[in-house]
N, C-alpha and C positions, 0 to 999 in steps of 0.2 A: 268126920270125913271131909276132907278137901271140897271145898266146891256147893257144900252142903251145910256146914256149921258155920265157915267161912267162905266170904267171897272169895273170887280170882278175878285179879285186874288184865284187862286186855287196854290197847291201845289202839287206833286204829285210824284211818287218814280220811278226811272228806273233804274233797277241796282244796289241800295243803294245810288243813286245821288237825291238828291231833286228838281225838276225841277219848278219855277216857271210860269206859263201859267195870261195871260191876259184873259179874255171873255169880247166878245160885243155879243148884241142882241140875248139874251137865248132865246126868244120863237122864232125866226125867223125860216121858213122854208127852206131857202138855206144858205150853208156854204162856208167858205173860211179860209185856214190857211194861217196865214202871216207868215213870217220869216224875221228876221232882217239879218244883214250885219257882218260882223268879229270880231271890236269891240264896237256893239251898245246890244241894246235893245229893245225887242216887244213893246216899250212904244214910240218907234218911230213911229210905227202906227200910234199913237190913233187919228189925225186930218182923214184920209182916214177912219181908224174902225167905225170912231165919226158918220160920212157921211153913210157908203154901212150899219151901223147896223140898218139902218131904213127896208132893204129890207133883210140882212144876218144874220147868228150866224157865230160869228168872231172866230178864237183864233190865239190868238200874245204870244209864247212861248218866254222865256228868254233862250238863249243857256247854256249849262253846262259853267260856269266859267262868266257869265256875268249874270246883273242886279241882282235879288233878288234870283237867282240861285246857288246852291251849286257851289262849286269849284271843279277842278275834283282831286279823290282821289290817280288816277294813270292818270298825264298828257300824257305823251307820249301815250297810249293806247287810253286815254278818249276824247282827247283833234283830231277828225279825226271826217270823214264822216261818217265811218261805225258806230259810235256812236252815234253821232245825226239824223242817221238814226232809229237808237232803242228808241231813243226819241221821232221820229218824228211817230211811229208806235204805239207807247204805248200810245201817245196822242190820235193818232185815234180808237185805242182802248176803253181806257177810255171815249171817251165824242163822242163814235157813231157817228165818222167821217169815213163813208163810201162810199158816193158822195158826192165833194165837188172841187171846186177851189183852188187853191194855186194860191200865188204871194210871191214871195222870190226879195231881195236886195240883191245884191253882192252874201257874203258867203251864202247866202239864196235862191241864184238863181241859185245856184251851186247846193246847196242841191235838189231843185228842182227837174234840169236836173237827178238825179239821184232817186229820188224818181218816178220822172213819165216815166222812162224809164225802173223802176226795179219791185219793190215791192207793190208802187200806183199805177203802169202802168193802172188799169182797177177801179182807183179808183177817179182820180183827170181830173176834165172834162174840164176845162180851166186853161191853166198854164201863167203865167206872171213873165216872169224874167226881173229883174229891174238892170240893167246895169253890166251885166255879159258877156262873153264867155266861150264857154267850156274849154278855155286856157288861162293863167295869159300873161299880159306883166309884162316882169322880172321887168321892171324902175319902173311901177304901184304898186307890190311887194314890193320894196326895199323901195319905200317911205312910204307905209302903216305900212314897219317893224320898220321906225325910232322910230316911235310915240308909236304905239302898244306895242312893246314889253319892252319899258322902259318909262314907265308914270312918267309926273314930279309929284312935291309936291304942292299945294300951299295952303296960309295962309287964302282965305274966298273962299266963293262964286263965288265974283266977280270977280275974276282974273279967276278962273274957266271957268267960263260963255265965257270969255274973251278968253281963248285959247280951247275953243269949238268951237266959231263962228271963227276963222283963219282957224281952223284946218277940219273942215266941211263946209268951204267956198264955196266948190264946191257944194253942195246941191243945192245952188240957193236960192234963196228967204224963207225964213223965219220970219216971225212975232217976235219980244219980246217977247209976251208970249209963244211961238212956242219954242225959245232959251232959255227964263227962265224954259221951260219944261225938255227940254234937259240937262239943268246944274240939276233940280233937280232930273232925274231919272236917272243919270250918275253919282256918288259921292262915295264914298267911308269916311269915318273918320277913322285915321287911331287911333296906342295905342297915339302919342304925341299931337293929335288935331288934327294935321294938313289934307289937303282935300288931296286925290287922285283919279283917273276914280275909274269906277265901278267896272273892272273885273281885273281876274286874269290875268299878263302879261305871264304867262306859254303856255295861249291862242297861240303862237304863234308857238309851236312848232310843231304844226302841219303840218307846212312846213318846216320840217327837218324831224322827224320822219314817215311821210306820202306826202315824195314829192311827190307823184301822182295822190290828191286826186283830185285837179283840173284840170285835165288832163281829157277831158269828151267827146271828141269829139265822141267816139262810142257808148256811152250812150246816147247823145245826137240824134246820127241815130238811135236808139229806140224808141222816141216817136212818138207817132202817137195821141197823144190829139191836138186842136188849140192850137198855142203858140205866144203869143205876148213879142216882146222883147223891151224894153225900152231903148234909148242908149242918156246919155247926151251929148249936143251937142261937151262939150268939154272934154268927159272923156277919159284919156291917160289909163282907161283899159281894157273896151270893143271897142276897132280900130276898124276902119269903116271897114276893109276889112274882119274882123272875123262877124261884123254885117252882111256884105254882105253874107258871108258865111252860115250862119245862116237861111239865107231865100233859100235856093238851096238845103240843107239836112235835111235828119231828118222831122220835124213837116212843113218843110219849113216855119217857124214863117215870122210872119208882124212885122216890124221892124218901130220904131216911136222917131224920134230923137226928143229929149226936148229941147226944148231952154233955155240958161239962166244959162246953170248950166253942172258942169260936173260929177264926180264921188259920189253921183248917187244921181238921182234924188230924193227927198222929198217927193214925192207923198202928197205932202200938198195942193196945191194949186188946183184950182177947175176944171181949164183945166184940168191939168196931171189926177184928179179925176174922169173928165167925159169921158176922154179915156178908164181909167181903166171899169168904167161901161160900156160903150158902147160895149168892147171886150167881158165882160162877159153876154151879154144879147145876144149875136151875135148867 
């Protein structure tokens, strides 16, 4: 069924930016916004949207500068929190997201922390952030910026595919078609043929122009919703002693180490799925 097995792409304006949004499960009577990671896309959901849209209405937004989403017009300004915060508002705007769950990845979980502590504070009733702290490790950082900020070139697909699955190893476990999903909603063709990622490497500036967007630790003693934190077993960026910390302030979040995988977990597979469900029925 439409909407339900597969997404429906919407488009939609903020700013003058075009933003493109996923939908799962239009008639469904409870919501949930997902957000993607730094440099992915809402189309990383879709195995968990595929799953919770049997009982949710989903939406899996593309960030400004990634997937099928405009690029931003003015990086250094656009390419920040306080922007896709305006995103994240307009969305709930548009498509009568007024009570609803969130679960953010990474930069997603970030977002989170500062949605449900600011502006969604009274809006978002179960929050799930998927292998974040309110503070970067620098080394986690520097390895994210090798890759991100200067994408190589390659000649097919398959090489693509190829430095997808190295470079997102730590995910954990992934299917073939899961990884040929990933190469197809990651791509870019540039003007000579040839393949590059999806998104704008400008993405990046966001930590020069806004070193402090990650910096969340007092936002994070604002919420007051349940918060479940997700921390892969081996992720060198949400450190167990920040996980620890996490459950002591703030939401005092339930912290749930995944095995199998470090920065950041897939939410593909059926365990990590029936977690996610069991937190939000709680």
């Amino acid at each position: 069924m439409l909407g339900q097995n597969e997404p429906v792409s919407h488009y939609i304006q903020v700013d003058g930016c075009e933003i493109h949004v996923s939908e799962w499960g239009l008639d469904k009577p409870h919501a949930i916004l997902m957000w993607h990671g730094l440099a992915r896309t809402g189309r990383d959901f879709d195995h968990i949207a595929q799953v919770l849209s049997k009982h949710y209405r989903i939406l899996c937004p593309d960030t400004l500068g990634r997937g099928l989403s405009q690029w931003a017009n003015d990086p250094d300004q656009q390419y920040s929190f306080d922007f896709y915060e305006k995103i994240a508002l307009k969305i709930c705007e548009i498509f009568g997201f007024y009570s609803f769950d969130y679960i953010g990845t990474s930069m997603g979980g970030a977002l989170g922390i500062r949605l449900a502590s600011g502006p969604l504070k009274n809006n978002i009733n179960h929050l799930i952030i998927n292998d974040i702290a309110p503070e970067l490790a620098p080394s986690a950082v520097e390895r994210i910026l090798t890759y991100v900020g200067n994408p190589p070139v390659f000649n097919n697909m398959s090489d693509l595919e190829e430095y997808l699955r190295t470079i997102y190893e730590p995910y954990g476990y992934l299917t073939d078609e899961q990884w040929r999903l990933m190469c197809e909603t990651s791509y870019r063709r540039m003007d000579h043929g040839h393949l590059t990622t999806h998104y704008d490497p400008k993405i990046v500036t966001q930590f020069t122009a806004h070193p402090d967007d990650y910096d969340l630790w007092d936002e994070y003693a604002q919420i007051t919703c349940p918060t479940l934190v997700l921390r892969g077993q081996m992720s060198d960026l949400l450190l167990p002693k920040w996980a620890e910390q996490m459950t002591q302030t703030g939401p005092k979040a339930q912290v749930i180490e995944i095995e199998g995988c470090g920065h950041a977990p897939a939410l593909n597979k059926s365990q990590q799925i029936q977690i996610v469900e069991n937190f939000l029925k709680g």
